[in-house]
LUMDRENMAR-584690 format. One line per 4 residues: number of its first residue (from 1); for each residue x, y, z of C-alpha. Coordinates in Angstrom, 1 decimal, always signed. Example, Ala and Ser with C-alpha at 12.3 -4.5 7.8 and 13.67 -1.06 7.14 Angstrom:
// residues 2
1	+12.3 -4.5 +7.8 ~ +13.7 -1.1 +7.1
END
This chain:
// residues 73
1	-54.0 +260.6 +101.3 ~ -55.2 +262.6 +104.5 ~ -57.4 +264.3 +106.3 ~ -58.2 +266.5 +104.0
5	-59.9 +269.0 +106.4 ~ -59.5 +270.1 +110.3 ~ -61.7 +272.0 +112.5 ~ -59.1 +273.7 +115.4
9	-61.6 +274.8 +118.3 ~ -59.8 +276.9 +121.2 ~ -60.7 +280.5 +122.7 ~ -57.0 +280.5 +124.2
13	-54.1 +282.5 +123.2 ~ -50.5 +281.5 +123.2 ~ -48.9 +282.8 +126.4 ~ -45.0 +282.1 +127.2
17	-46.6 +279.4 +130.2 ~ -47.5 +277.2 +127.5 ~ -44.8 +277.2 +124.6 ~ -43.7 +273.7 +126.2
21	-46.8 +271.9 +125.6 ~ -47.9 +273.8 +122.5 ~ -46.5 +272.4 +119.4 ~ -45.5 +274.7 +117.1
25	-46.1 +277.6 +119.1 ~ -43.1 +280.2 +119.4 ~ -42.0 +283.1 +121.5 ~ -43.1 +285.6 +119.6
29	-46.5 +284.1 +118.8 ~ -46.7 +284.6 +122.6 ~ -45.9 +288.2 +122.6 ~ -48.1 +289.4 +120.0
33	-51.2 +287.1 +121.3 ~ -51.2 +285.0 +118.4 ~ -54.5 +282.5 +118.9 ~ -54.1 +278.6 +120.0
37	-56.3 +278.2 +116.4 ~ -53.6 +279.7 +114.4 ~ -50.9 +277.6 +115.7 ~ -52.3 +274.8 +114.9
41	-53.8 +275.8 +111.7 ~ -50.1 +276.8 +110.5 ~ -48.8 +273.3 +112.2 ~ -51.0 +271.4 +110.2
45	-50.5 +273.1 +106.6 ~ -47.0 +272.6 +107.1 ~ -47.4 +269.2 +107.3 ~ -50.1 +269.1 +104.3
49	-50.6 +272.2 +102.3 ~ -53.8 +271.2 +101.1 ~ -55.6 +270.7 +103.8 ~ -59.0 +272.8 +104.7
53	-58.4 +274.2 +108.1 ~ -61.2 +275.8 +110.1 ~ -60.8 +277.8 +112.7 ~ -62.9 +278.5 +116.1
57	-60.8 +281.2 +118.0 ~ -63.8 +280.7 +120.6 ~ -65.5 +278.0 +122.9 ~ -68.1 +276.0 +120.3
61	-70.4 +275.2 +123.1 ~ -71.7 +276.5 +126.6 ~ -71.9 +274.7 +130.1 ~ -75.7 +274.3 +131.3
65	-75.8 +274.7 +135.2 ~ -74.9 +272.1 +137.2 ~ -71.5 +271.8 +135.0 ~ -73.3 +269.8 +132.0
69	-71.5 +270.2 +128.8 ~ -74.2 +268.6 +127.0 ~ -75.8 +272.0 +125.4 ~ -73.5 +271.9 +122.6
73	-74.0 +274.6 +119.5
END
C-alpha cells in the first residue's frame, strides 16, 4: 500500500542556502544545479520504488495582477 503516484511541482534548483531544509538534497546536487523536482523524485523512490513520480521542473500556474493565484493551468 501507497501512494502509488506523486506529482513534484518546483522551478527551483538546489543551491548550498537550502541543503538544511531540503531533504535529501546534497552538496553536490547543489554544485551541478540538480532541480528541487529531482530531489524529491529520487527521495520518494527510495522510499517506494514503484511509485509514478511526475515531475514539473517549472511553476504549474501564473499570478493574475493584483497577486491572484487563481489563474491556474
Amino acid at each position: 500500500m501507497g501512494a502509488g503516484r506523486l506529482t513534484v511541482v518546483d522551478p527551483d534548483h538546489v543551491e548550498p542556502t537550502n541543503l538544511n531544509s531540503l531533504a535529501g538534497a546534497t552538496d553536490a546536487a547543489a554544485r551541478s544545479g540538480t532541480s528541487k523536482t529531482e530531489v524529491a523524485a529520487k527521495l520518494a523512490r527510495g522510499i517506494d520504488p514503484d511509485i509514478a513520480v511526475h515531475q514539473v521542473p517549472h511553476r504549474s500556474w501564473t499570478p493574475t495582477r493584483g497577486g491572484s493565484s487563481a489563474a491556474r493551468t
